[in-house]
N, C-alpha and C positions, 0 to 999 in steps of 0.2 A: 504494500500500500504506500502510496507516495503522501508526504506530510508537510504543507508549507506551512510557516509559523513566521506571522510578523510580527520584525522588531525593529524597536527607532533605535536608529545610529546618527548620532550627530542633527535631531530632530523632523530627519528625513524613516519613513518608514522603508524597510529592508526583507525581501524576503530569505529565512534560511529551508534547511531541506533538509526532512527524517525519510529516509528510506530506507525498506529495508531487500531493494533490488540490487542487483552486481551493481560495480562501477558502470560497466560498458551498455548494459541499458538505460544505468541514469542519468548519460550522457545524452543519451538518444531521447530521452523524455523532454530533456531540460531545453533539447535546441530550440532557438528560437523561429519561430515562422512569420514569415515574411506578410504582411498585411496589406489584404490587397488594395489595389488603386479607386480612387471613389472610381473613375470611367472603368475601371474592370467591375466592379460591383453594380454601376448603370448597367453596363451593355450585357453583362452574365443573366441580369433581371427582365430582359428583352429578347420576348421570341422573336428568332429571326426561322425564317423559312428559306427554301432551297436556293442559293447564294449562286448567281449563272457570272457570265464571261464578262468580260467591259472594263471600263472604268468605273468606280463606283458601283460595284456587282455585287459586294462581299459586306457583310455587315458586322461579322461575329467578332468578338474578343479576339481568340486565336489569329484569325486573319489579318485581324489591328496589329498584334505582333510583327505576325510573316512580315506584314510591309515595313514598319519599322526597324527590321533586323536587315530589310532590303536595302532601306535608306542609312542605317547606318554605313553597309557597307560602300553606297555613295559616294560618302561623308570622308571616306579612310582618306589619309594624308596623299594615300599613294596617287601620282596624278591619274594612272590606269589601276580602276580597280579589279580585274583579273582579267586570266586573256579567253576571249570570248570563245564559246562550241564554236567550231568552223558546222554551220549548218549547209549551206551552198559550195557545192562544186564545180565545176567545169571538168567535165568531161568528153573528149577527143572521139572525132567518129561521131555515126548515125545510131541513133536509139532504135528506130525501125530494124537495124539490121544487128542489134547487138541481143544477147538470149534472153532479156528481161522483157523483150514485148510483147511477148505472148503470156506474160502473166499479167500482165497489164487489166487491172478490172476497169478501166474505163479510158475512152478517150476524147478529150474537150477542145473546143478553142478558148476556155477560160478557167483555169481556178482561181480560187478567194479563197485566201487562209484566216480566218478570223470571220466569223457570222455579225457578231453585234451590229458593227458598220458595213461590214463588208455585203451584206444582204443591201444593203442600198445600191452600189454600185454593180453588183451582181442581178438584179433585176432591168437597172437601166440597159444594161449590156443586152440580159436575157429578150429585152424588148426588143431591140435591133436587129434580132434575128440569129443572134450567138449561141453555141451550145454552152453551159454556165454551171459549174459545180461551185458548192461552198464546202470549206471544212472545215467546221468547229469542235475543239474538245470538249467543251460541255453540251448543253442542251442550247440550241440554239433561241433564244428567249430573251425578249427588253427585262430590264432592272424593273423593282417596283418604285424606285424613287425615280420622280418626274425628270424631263427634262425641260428647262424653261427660254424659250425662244418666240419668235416676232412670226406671225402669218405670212408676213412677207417673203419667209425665211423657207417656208412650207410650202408654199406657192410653187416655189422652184424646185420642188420633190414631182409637183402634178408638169411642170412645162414638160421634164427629164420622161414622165410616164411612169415612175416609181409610184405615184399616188391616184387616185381618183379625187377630183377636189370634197366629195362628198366626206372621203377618208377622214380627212381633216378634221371636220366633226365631231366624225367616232371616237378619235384618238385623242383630243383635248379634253384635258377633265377640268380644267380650272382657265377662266379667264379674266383677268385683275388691270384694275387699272385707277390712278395714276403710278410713275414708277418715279423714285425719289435717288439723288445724289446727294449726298452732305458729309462733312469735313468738319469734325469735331466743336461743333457749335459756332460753327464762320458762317454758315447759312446753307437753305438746301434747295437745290433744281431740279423743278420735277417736269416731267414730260411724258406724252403718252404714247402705248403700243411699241415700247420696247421690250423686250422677251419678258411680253406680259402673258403667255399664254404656256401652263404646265399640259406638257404633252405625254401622257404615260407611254413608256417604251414598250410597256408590256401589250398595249394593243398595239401602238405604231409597226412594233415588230412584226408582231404575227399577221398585220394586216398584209405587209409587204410581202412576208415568207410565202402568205397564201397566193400573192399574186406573183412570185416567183413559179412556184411551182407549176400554178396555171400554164405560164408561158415556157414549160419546159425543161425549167431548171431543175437540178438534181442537188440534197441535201447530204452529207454526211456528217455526222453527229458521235461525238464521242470518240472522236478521233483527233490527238497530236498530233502536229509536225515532228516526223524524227531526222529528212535531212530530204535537201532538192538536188538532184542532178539536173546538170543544163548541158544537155546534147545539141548540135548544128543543127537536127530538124525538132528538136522537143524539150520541155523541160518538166524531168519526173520527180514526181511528189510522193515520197513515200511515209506513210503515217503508223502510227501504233499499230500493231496487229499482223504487221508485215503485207498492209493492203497497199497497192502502186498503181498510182492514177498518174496519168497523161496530160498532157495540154501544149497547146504553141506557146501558152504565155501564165506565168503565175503573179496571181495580186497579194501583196504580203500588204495583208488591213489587221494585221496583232497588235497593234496599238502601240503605245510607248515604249514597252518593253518584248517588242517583238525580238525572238534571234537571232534574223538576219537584221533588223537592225542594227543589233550587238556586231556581228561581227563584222557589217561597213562600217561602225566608228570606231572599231576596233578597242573596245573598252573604255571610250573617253567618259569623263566625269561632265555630264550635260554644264552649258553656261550658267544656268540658272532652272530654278526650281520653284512651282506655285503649289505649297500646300494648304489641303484644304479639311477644316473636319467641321464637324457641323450634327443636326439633330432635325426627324421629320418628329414633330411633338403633338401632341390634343391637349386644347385650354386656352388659346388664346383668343379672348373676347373681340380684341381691335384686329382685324385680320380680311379686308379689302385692299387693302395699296399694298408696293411692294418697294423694296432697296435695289438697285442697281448697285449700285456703291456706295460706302456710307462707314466712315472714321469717329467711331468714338470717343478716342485716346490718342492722344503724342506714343510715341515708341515706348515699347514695353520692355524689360528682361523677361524671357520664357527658356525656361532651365537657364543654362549657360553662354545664351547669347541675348541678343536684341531684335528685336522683332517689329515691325510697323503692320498691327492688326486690321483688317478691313471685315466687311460685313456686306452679305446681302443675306434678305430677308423677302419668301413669295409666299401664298396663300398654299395652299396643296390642297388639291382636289379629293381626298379620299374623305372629305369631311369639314363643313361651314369650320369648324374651331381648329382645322389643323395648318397646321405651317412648317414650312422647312425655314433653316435658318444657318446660313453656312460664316465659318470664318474662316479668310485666309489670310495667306501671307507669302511674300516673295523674296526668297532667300538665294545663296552662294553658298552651293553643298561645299561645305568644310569643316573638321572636325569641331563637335559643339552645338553644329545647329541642332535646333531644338527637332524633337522627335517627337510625332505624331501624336503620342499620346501625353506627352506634356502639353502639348494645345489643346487638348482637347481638356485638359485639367483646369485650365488658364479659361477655357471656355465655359466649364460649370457656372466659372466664377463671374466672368462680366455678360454671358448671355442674357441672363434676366433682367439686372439695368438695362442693356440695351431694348430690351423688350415691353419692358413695363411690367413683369410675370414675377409671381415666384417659382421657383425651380419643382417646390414641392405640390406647386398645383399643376404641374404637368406631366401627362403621362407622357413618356417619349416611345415614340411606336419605331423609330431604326437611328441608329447613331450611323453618319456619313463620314466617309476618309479618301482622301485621294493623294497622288505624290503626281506632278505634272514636268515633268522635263523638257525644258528648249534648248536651244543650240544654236548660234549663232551662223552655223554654215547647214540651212536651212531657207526652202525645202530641200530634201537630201536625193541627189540626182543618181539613177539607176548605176550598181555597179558591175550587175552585172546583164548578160543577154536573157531575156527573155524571163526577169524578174522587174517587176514595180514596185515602190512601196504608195500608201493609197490610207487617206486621214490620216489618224495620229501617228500613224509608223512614218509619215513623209515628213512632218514635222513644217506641215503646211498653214498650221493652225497660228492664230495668235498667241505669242511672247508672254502676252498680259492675261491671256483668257484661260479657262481652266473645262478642258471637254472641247473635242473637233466636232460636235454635232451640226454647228455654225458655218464652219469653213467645210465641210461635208455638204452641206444645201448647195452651198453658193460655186464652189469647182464643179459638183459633180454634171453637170450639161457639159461644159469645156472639157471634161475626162472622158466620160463616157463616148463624144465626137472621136475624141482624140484617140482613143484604144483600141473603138471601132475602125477606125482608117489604119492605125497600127496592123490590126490582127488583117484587115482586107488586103493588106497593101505587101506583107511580112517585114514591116520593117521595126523588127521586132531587138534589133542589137540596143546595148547601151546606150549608146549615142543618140539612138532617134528616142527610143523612149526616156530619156532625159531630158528631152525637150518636154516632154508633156511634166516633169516637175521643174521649173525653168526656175532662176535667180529673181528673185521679186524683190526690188529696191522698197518698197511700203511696208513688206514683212521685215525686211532688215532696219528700218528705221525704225521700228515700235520696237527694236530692242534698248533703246534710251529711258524707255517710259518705265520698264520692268526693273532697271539699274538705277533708276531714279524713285522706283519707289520700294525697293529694297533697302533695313537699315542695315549700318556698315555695325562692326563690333567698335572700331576705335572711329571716332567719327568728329570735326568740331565746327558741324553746323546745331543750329537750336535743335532741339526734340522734336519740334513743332513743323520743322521743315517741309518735310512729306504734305503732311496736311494744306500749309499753306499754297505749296506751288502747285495742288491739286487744285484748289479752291480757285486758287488766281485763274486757272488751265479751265476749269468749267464758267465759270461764271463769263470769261472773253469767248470763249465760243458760244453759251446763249447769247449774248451780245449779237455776235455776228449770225442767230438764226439758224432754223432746220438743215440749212444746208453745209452745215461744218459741225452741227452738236450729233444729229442723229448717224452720220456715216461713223464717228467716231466710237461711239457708243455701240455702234455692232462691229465692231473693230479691225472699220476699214477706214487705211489712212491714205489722204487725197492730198498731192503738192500745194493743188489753191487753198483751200482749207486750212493744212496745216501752216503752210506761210505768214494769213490773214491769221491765224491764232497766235504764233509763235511772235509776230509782230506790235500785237493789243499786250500782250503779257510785256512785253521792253518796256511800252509806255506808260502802262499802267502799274507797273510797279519792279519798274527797273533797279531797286537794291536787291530782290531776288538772286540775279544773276553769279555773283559770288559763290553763294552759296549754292549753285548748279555747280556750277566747276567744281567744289570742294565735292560734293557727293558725288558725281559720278567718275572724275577726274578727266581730263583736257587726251589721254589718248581714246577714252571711250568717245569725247565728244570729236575727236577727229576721224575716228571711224565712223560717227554718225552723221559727221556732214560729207562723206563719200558717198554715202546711200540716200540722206539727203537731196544732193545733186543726181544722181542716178533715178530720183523718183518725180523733178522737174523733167529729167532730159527723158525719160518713157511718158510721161504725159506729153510732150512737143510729137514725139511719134506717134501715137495713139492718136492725136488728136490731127496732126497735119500730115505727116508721111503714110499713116494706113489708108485714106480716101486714092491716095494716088497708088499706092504699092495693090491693094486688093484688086483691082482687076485683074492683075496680073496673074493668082492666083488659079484661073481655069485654063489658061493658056500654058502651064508650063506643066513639063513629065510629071507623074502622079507623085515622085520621091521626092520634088524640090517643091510640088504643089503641098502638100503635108507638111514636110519643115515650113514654109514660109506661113501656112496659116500659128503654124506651133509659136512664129516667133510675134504675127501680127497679136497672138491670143497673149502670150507674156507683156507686150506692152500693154496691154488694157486693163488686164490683173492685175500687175503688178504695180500699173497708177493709180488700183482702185475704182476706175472706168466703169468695169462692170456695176456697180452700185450705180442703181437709180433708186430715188426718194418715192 
């Protein structure tokens, strides 16, 4: 029997110990156990249900883990943090004629490694008239947590044929309106029908899946990528199971942390990183308008580093009282930044100020987590023949934003054109399909915005900094009108626009500027007036050289017809062109 007896020592009470077990299991009684985290005892307290593929798929405790043991390894000092699976090979010689093709269970003009997304692109295709497999390791299936996006944005799913406009409908469960920007009590900009509308993935998906299939496409499910061969006439996809599927061309849509992404950047540690954790909750009484962005606080300590918190905040559809409520923040993986579950501890604590809620009158129905990686040399151009990467594995998406669901709408017409004349034409080598993820000067300049609101650890601008040159940055573009606030806000950035803002910000409060330089420092702002200048000199072609170059277009070979629309389409992309209000 084990016997504690307290005694005060020195007026502090002490416990001692009568046992009359060995030493070596008294030892074992006496250890200490580790106490768990209030977020491990939230999230342990919360049924999650069967956790599918994506970003933001995974709900559970454990899996909070996995990914911060992920990010830790990020984080390591080392500048490569190990050396990637070689998943893709090149392989010499015709697949047709080598002994694998007769075990071949299938032969395509398209795979798609990754469902979530990749079921988008993989229907536009299957529309075209393409044969179109998808292969996901889990069950192919939207998340239950919403996605939150503009009709405008969805629109462009029905141009592409991926949608029936009727679709739309079905798949929106929540639609909210006005949507609020604010900057730690400096004042707020609100404005309406931006990603006011929560789209459940879990119909979106299967709506799409169902019209996959209609038009011929083939599902495989439950199957990992174990490694591609890329032969002169094929590139073979072998998965779990030892099943070997065929195609002219493979889409790698595995998201951020697809393999063959790993192994094109050969282990680099991304430029920057948006994490995100957050809560879908029931209780909240005030719950019509919504946060686009929205600063509580000057910069924080969160563990061992410094953090500049942000907020958005939508309505969620499964329920008039429920709300999703997310905080992020944009860091420089290096050892110390704060890990996943320390934000989300930091978040127990200021979500309900921010909310107006007590913590304890709410029940939370899924705790949210994400880790979002960009990189500077982005979008990431085919390395090899007869492989693409396609969404978040392109790293097409914005710098600032968190989820390619956005830059998914809005490419996929320009892709789907573009893959289609690929696959018709076979010009299927690295080179031509590099064109279809070409250099976009607008993607590379919203890398300033992400560095700029990132805090530093040693740093000797105000606390306050971030907030204010946010505040300054919105309040001059409402100024200058819908037509420089709204492209921004779905985060697409325009030469005139940004000019006309970057211009009003000098004037209107030109002591700022010091303190630009000290945060981001004078080589980031030299690389960013390269790309700068790069995104005036593609709006002058866009806008004067393509009237005169596009006739050209039907008169020339079908190989230099194809490049030259690839490059007219990067100019117009890549100045943001394609946005219309």
């Amino acid at each position: 029997m084990l016997l504690l007896r307290l005694q005060p020592i020195n007026g502090i009470c002490r416990f001692s110990v009568g046992t009359s077990f060995p030493k070596e299991k008294r030892r074992f009684l006496l250890r200490p156990q580790a106490v768990p985290s209030r977020t491990q005892r939230i999230m342990e307290s919360v049924s999650v249900s069967g956790e599918v593929g994506g970003a933001g798929g995974a709900y559970s405790y454990e899996a909070l883990k996995r990914l911060d043991k992920l990010w830790s390894s990020i984080c390591s000092s080392q500048e490569v943090v190990q050396q990637p699976q070689q998943v893709v090979s090149t392989i010499p010689g015709l697949f047709g004629s080598s002994g694998l093709a007769d075990k071949a269970e299938g032969s395509y003009d398209v795979l798609v490694c990754g469902g979530t997304l990749g079921i988008f692109v993989a229907t536009a295709l299957c529309a075209r008239g393409l044969r179109v497999a998808v292969v996901e390791r889990n069950v192919l299936k939207g998340r239950e947590q919403e996605w939150n996006i503009s009709k405008k944005e969805l629109l462009e799913l029905v141009e592409v044929g991926v949608l029936e406009e009727d679709d739309i409908e079905r798949a929106t469960a929540v639609n909210f309106n006005p949507n609020r920007c604010g900057f730690e009590r400096k004042g707020d900009i609100w404005v309406n029908d931006i990603l006011n509308l929560g789209v459940s993935p879990e119909k979106l998906v299967e709506i799409v899946k169902i019209r996959f299939i209609s038009l011929g496409g083939v599902i495989f499910e439950g199957c990992s990528v174990s490694c591609i061969n890329v032969y002169e006439d094929a590139a073979v996809l072998k998965v779990s199971g030892d099943k070997i599927l065929s195609s002219r061309l493979i889409i790698d849509a595995m998201g951020n942390f697809s393999p063959v992404v790993k192994q094109i950047r050969g282990g680099q540690k991304p430029d920057g990183v948006c994490l995100v954790v957050g809560t879908c909750a029931r209780g909240f009484k005030t719950n019509s308008t919504s946060d686009v962005i929205f600063s509580s606080s000057s910069i924080k300590k969160v563990g061992d580093s410094k953090a500049q918190l942000f907020w958005e905040a939508f309505p969620a559809g499964s329920g008039p009282l429920d709300r999703t409520t997310y905080m992020f923040t944009y860091v420089e993986p290096q050892p110390g930044s704060p890990k996943l579950e320390e934000l989300l501890e930091e978040y127990w604590d200021l979500m309900p100020e921010y909310q107006g809620v007590s913590l304890e009158n709410l029940e939370i129905l899924r705790v949210i987590y994400g880790i979002f990686p960009t990189y500077r040399k982005s979008p990431l151009p085919a390395a090899f023949n007869r492989v693409l990467q396609f969404g978040d594995a392109s790293g097409i998406q914005s710098p600032v934003s968190f989820g390619g669901f956005g830059s998914l709408t809005r490419h996929l017409g320009r892709l789907s054109v573009g893959i289609h004349e690929a696959i018709n034409g076979d010009y299927l080598d690295s080179y031509n399909l590099s064109l279809l993820n070409p250099y976009m000067p607008n993607l590379s300049a919203s890398w300033l915005f992400q560095r700029a609101m990132s805090a530093k650890k040693q740093s000797n601008v105000p606390s306050d900094f971030i907030n204010e040159l946010l505040y300054t940055n919105f309040s001059c573009m409402q100024k200058l009108g819908d037509p420089v606030l709204r492209p921004f806000l779905q985060d697409v950035v325009q030469f005139g626009p940004l000019s006309k803002t970057l211009g009003l910000v000098l004037l209107t409060n030109p002591q700022i500027l010091p303190s630009i330089f000290k945060q981001v420092g004078v080589p980031v702002l030299l690389d960013w007036s390269r790309h700068f200048l790069g995104l005036g000199y593609y709006t002058f072609l866009s806008t004067f050289a393509d009237p005169i170059v596009r006739p050209l277009v039907n008169t020339l070979p079908s190989k230099m017809s194809f490049q030259l629309m690839r490059h007219l389409e990067a100019w117009k992309y890549g100045a943001g062109l394609d946005y219309k209000l």
